[in-house]
Structures are given as C-alpha cells and as structure tokens.
C-alpha positions in Angstrom: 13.3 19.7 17.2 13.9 18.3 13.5 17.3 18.8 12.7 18.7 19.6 9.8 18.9 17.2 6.8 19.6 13.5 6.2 20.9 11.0 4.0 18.9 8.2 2.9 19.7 5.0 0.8 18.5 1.5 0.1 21.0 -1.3 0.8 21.0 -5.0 1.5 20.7 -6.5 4.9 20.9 -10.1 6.3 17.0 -11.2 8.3 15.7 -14.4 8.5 17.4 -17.6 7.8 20.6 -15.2 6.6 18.2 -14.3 3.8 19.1 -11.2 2.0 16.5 -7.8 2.1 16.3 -4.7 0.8 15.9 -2.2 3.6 15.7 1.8 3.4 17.7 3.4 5.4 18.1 7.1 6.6 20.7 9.1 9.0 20.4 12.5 10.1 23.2 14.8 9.6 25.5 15.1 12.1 28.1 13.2 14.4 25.6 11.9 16.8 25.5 10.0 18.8 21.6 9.0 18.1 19.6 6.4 19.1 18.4 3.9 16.7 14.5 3.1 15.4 13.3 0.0 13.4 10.1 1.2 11.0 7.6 -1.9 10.3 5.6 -0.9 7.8 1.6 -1.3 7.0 0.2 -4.2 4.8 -0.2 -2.6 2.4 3.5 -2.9 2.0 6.9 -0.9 1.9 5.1 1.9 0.1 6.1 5.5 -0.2 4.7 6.5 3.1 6.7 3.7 4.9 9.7 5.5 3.5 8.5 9.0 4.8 7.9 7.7 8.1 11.3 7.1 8.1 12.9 9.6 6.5 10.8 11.8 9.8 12.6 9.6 12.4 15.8 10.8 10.9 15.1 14.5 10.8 14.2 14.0 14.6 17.8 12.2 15.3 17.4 8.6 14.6 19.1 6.5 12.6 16.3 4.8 11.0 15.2 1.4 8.8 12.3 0.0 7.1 13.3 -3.6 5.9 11.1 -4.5 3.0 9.7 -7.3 5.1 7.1 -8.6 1.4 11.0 -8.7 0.1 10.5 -12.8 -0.5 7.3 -12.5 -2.7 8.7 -11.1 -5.3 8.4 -8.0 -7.4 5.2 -6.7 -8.7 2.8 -4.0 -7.5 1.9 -3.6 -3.5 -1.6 -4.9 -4.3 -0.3 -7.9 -5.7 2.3 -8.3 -3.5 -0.3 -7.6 -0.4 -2.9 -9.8 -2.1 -0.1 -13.1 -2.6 1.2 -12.2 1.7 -2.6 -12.8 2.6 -3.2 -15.6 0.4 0.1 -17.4 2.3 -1.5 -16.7 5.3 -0.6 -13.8 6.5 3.2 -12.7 7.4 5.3 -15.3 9.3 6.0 -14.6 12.8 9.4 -16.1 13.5 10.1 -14.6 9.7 9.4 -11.1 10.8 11.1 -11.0 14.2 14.2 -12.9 12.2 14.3 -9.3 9.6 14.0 -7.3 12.5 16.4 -8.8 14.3 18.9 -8.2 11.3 17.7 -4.6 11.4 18.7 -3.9 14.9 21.9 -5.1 14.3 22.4 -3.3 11.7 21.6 -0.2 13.3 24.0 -1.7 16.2 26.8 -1.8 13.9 26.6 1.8 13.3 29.6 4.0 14.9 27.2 6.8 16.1 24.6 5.4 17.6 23.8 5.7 21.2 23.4 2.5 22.3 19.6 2.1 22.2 17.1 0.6 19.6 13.5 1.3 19.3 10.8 -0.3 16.9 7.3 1.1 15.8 5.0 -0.3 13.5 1.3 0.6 11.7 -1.2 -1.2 11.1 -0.3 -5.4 10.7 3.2 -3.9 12.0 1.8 -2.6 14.8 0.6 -6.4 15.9 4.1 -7.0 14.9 5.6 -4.3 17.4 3.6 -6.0 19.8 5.3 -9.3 19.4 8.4 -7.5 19.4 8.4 -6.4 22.4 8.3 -9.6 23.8 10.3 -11.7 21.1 13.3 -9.1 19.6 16.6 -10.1 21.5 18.0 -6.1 21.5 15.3 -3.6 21.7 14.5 -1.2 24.1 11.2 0.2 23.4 8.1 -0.6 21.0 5.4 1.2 19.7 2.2 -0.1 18.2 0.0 1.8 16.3 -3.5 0.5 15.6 -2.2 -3.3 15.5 -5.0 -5.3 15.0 -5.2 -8.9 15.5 -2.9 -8.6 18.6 -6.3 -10.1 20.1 -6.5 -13.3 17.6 -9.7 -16.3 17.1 -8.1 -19.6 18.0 -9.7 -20.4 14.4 -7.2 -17.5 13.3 -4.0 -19.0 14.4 -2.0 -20.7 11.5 1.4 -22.3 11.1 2.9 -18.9 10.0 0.7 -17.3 13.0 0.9 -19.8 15.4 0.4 -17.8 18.8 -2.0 -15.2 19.5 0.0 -11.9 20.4 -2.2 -11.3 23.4 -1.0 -14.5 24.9 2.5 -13.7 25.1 2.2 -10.3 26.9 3.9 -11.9 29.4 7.4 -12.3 27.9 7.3 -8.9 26.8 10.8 -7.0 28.1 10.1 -3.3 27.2 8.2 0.0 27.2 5.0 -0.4 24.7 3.4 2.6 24.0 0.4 1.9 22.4 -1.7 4.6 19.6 -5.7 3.9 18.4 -8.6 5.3 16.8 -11.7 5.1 18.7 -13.6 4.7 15.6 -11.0 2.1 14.2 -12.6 -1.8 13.5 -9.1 -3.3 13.5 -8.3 -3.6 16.3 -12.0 -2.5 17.7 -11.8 -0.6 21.4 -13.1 -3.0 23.2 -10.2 -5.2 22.2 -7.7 -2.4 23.1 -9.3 -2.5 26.0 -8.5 -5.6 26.6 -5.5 -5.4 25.4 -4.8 -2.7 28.1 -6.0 -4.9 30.8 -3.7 -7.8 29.7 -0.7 -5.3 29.9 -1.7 -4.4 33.5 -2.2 -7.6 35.2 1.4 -8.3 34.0 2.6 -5.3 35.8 4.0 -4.2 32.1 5.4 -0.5 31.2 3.0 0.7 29.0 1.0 4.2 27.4 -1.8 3.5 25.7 -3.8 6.2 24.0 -6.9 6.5 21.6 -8.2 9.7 19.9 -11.8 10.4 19.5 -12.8 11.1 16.1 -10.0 9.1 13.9 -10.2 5.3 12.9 -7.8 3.3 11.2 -4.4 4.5 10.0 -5.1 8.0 10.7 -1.2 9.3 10.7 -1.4 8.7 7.1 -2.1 12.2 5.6 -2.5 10.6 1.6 -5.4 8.2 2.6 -9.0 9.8 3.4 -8.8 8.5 7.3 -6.5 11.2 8.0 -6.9 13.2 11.0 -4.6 16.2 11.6 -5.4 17.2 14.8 -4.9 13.2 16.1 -1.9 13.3 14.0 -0.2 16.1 15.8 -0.8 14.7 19.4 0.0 11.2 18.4 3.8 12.5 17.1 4.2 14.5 20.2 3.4 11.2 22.6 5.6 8.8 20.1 8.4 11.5 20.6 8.3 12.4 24.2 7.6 8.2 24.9 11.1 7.6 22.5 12.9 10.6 23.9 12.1 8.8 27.4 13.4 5.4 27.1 16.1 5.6 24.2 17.7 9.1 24.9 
C-alpha cells in the first residue's frame, strides 16, 4: 500500500571515475526502515517520467534514485542529448555500472534503510539492469523491463559495449525479474526466449513475464504504447518480486 507522502530533491553524487552527477532523489515519509531502489532510466533520457517512476517507488516505501546517467554530454534537450549518447556509441558499460555503483552507496549511506538495494531499469536500462545483476558489487535484486540488446551482433559490440549481456549471465549474483511485450521488436520474443533459456541453463533466480497485446515501453502512460491493463499486472509482479527479496 502507497504510503503517505514523500520528499524529493536533486543533489550531487560521486559515479564513475569520482565524476560528479546529478541524481533525483525521493524518500517516503516516515522513520523506516525501507529498503533501497536504483531507477535506470530509458534512452530517451532522465525525462519527467524517469522522475515519476521514482517518485512511485517512494510512495511504496523505497528510498529511491535516478542518476542522470546522459549527465557527461552536456546540457541541451533529451533529443539532442539522446541523439549525441548514440552517436558515441551507445552508453558505456563500465561507465554505467561505475554511476550505479555510486547510487547504491548512496542509498547505503542512508540511516533508515534496511539493508537491501534493488535496481530496475526501462528500455536501454533494462539491458543495463541486466548487466547489473551480474556486474553491481551491492545489489540484491534487478529488474529488467523490455531491455533490448541484452542479445547483441558480434558486429554490435564496441569499445564502450564491449561484451554482449547475454554472455555474462553467468556471473550474475541476484534475483532478475524480467517484464516484455509480446508485440515489442526490441528485444523481439524470440530473443526473450532466449534470453530465458540462457538464465535456466545457469540455474539463475529469475521471473520472466510478457503480456499479450503491449509492445515496447508500455508502463509509460504519456506515450501511445501504453497499455493499462499490462500496466497494472506488471506493478503488481515488480512489487510482490521486490517485496520478496529486499523486505
């Protein structure tokens, strides 16, 4: 059950190579303790929703960030922005899991949390998630929705994007929980399927589950792929997987 209100503020926090980041943060009313959830955001950047997203997780009882992880390209507007991260070749790897490592210990330095950390992530922060759990040093649980390229071309990989996410399933450490469209193109079902079957010959802890009828970035209720009905179930199993393995 939401809870009452929250407090929410953007501050400064150390990620990669001690660089500094803006990240948006949000607390839920209350003594606590609560358990603690990173928000990667879409590509098309640390937008408005991003900060909803988060600004949810705190209502639930999480103390909650969204690092602006487009932070080092600069101001201008998210197409821009989105347009000059693809250009580069994509987010960096090591970059991202460097900001979310900052993140988490951020939300580790907070009195009133509970001792446990999870991430989720949308879109290309759902491939992120993915590579969280196997790379973050102090997470407990990861949740990827709709990550595409997890599944990734060898004519794909890059020096930013040196390793396919797929091929380090087996170094990942946590839960994954894992929430797609049937109709989506990115990642396609056949390579959640595949994905799926990766997890399970590793003998990983994992819930993966796809909606009929919805495609790409359907929790997003101001885009036209919005789905309420997939919405609501998808919350409920993000909750009750969360409420499982950080509570």
């Amino acid at each position: 059950m939401a809870l009452e209100g929250l407090t929410a503020e953007t501050i400064k926090i150390r990620g990669y190579n001690n660089d500094e980041i803006d990240a948006y943060v949000a607390r839920p009313l209350g003594a606590g303790p609560f358990p603690g959830m990173f928000v990667i955001h879409h590509m098309p950047g640390w937008d408005e929703w991003s900060r909803e997203v988060v600004n949810k997780f705190a209502l639930y009882g999480y103390l909650a960030i969204s690092p602006n992880l487009h932070h080092r390209m600069g101001a201008g507007s998210l197409d821009d922005v989105m347009a000059a991260v693809r250009a580069s070749g994509g987010m960096d790897d090591a970059q991202f899991v460097g900001d979310l490592d900052g993140g988490v210990d951020y939300l580790r330095s907070l009195p009133n949390l509970n001792g446990k950390v999870g991430c989720i992530g949308f879109c290309s922060g759902g491939r992120q998630a993915y590579i969280a759990a196997a790379k973050a040093k102090n997470i407990d649980a990861a949740v990827d929705c709709w990550g595409g390229n997890v599944i990734m071309a060898p004519e794909s990989l890059n020096e930013k994007q040196p390793v396919a996410p797929i091929d380090m399933t087996s170094e990942i450490k946590v839960p994954l929980l894992g929430i797609f469209g049937n109709e989506d193109q990115a990642p396609p079902p056949e390579q959640v399927d595949a994905t799926e079957e990766a997890l399970k010959a590793a003998g990983k802890s994992y819930e993966f589950y796809r909606y009929d009828g919805a495609g790409h970035g359907f929790f997003a209720a101001h885009r036209p792929s919005y789905r309420v009905e997939q919405t609501m179930d998808g919350w409920e199993k993000v909750f009750a997987f969360l409420g499982k393995h950080l509570s």
